[in-house]
N, C-alpha and C positions, 0 to 999 in steps of 0.2 A: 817640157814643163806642163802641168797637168792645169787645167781650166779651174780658178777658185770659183766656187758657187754660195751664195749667201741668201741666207733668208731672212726678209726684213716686217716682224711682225708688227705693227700699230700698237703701241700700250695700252688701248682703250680695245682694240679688237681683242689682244690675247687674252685680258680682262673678264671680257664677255665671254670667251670661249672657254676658257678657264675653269671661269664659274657654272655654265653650264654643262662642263665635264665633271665637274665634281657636283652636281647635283642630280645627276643620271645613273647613279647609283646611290642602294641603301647604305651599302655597309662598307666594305672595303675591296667592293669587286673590281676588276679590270677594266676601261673604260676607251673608247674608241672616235674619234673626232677626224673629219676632214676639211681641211683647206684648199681651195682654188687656185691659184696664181699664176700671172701672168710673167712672162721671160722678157728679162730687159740685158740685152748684151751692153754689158758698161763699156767692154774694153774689147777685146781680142782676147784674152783669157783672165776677162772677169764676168759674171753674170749676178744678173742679181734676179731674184723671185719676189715680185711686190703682190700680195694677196687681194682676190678680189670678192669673195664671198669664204664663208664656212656654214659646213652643217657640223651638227651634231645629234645622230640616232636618240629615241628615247628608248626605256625600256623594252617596248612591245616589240621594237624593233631586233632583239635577240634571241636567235636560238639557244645560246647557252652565254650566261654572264657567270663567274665566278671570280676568287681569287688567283685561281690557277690559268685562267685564260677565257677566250669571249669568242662566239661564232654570230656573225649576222647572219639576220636571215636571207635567203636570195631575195626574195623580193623587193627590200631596202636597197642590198647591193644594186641592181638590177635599175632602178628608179633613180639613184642615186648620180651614176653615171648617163643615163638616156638624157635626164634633165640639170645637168650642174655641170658635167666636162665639156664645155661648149670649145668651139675652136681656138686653139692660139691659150688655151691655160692646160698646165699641168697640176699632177693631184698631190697634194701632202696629207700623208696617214698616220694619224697620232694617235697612237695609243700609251698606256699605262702598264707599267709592273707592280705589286706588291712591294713593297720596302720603302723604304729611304735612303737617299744616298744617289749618287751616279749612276744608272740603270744601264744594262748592258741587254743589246738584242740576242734572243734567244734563240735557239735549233729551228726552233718549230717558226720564229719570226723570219729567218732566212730563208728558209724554205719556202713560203708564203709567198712572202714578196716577190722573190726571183719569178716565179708563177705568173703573180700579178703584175709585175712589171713584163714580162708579153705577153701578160694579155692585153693590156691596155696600149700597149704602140702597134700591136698587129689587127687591134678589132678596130681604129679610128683611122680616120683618113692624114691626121695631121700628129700623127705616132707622139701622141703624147709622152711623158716623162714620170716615172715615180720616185718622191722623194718623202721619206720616212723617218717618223720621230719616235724614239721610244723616253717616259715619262718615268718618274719613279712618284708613289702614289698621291702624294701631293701635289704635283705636277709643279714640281720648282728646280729638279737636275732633269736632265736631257741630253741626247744623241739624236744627232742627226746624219741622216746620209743619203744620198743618191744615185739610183741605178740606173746603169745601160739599158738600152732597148729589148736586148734579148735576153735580159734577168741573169746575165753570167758575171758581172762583177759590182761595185759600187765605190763609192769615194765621201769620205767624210766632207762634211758641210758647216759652215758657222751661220750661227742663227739668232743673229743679233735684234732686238727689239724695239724698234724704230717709231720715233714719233710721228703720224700724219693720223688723218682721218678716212678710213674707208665705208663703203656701204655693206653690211654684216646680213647677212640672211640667217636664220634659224627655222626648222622645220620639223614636224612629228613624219612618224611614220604614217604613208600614204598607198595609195593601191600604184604597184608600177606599171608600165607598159610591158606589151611580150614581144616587143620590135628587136630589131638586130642580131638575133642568134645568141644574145648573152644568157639566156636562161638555163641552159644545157653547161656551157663551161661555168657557169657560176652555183652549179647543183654538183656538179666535179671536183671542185675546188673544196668546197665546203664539205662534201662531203667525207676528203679525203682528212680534210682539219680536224672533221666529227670523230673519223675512226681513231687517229693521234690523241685525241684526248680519254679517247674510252680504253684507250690501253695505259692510260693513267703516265705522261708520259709531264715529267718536272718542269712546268717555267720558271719554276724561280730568279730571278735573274742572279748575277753573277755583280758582287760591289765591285767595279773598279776604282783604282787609285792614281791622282795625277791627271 
């Protein structure tokens, strides 16, 4: 039997987060948010993820925003992780699709993640976790899921919206550090995202039903 994983957002954090995802953009572009959280083993095969900060990029902080998809720049990436993934929290990466409706992750999101998901357990000492949400553009349907360490599989997640109080961080973009080696795999990454999108390559997402 497989380990349930649950994420339990504050109504007042998602609120916050929310609103300044959808105010990070002009028009109708793709939009990009990270959450912190801490692991709490409920059970033997329950866990739960309670949030302990979020960012959210502003504009200056993208290489490319559109409706078709978004590249950070390394530098934010880069910053982003050196000062926020501190020990004992794993990362939730929310982004947004074009549409409305039930939003389905895309080619170019899989591919991404699995990437990202080793890179972040093999460059940290305490192999963090990545767990990912994809938005449809209102950010009111959603998927969630969580991958392996070595970005080869993942497993669907519930993300239910829990009332407490937490302390919320919000930040602009900043000058990052050039510490730990991430500047090279994160100029690799992206730029590999860059070429995928210059070959004009569809996110649309995909409405599921049920």
């Amino acid at each position: 039997m497989n380990t349930k994983f649950s994420l339990h957002i504050p109504p007042k954090m998602w609120s916050d987060f929310q609103k300044s995802m959808l105010e990070s953009r002009m028009f109708n572009e793709e939009v990009i948010g990270f959450i912190f959280c801490q692991r709490h083993q409920v059970s033997k095969r329950n866990v739960r993820y309670i949030p302990k900060t979020w960012v959210v990029p502003t504009s200056e902080c993208y290489e490319h925003q559109s409706t078709d998809g978004l590249v950070l720049t390394q530098r934010f990436h880069s910053y982003l992780l050196e000062n926020h993934l501190f020990p004992g929290l794993d990362i939730v990466h929310i982004h947004t699709h074009a549409g409305v409706g039930i939003p389905e992750f895309s080619y170019i999101d899989n591919r991404y993640e699995s990437e990202y998901a080793k890179f972040i357990a093999s460059h940290f000492p305490e192999k963090p976790r990545l767990i990912s949400g994809v938005f449809d553009e209102g950010l009111d349907n959603c998927k969630f899921r969580i991958w392996d360490r070595k970005g080869r599989e993942f497993q669907q997640i519930d993300a239910p919206r829990q009332i407490a109080e937490m302390p919320i961080l919000s930040l602009r973009c900043v000058d990052c550090l050039q510490g730990k080696g991430l500047r090279l795999v994160f100029c690799s990454v992206l730029h590999e995202i860059h070429t995928v999108f210059q070959r004009c390559v569809d996110l649309a997402p995909e409405t599921l039903t049920g």
